[in-house]
N, C-alpha and C positions, 0 to 999 in steps of 0.2 A: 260814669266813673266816679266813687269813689272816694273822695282823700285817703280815708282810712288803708283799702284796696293803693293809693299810689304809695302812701308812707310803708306801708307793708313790701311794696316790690323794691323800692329805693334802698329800704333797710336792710338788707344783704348785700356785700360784698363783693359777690358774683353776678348778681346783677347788675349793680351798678358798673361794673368790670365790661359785661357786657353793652352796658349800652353807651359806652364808653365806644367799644370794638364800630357799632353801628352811628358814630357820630359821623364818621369818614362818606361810610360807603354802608349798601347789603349786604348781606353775608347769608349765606344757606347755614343750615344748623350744624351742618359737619364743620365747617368754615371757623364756625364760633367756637366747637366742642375743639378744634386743633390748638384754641390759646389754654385750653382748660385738662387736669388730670384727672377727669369727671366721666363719668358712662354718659350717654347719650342721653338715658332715661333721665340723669339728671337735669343734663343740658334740656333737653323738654320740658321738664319741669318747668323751669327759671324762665323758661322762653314764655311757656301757659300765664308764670302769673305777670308776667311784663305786658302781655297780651292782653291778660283780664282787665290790669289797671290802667290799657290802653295808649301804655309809653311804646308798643310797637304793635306795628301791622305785619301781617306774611303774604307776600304773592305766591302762588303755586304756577311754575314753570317746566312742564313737562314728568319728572321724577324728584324735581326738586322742589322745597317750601324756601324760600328767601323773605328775610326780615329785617326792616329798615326801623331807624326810629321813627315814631310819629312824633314830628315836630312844631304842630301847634297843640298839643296835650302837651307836651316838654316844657315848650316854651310858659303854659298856664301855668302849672307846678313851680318851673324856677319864680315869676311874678309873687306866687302865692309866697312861697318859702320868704321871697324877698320881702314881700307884705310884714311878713309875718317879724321878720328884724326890724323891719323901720317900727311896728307896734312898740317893742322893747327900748325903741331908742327915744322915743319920746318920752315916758315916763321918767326919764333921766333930768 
């Protein structure tokens, strides 16, 4: 994974929206596509690149794909980000 790949999936709105949705619980893509006024194609989409930068995993359960967040890549990214403020605060 990445940085560039997570700051990229982070930086839309829908995304983030989404993994927002999967901080609770799983959810199947239709599940996800019902909070959203979006075709499916798109919800795939948003799902692919969340997927590529590795902020979530999919199980396949019979006719369904279910996607959780991953939560030790989550949790690297918030550290980083956080890193990334304390840098700023110290030059103060």
């Amino acid at each position: 994974m990445g940085m560039s790949e997570t700051l990229k999936a982070i930086s839309d709105p829908v995304r983030r929206k989404i993994l927002e949705l999967l901080k609770s619980e799983r959810l199947s893509a239709g599940e996800i596509g019902s909070h959203f006024e979006l075709t499916g194609a798109t919800i795939s989409h948003h799902l692919s690149v969340l997927k590529k930068a590795g902020l979530v995993t999919e199980t396949r359960e019979k006719n369904f794909i279910y996607y959780e967040l991953n939560v030790s890549v989550f949790e690297d990214v918030l550290v980083w980000i956080y890193q990334l403020g304390g840098k700023n605060d110290e030059k103060n």
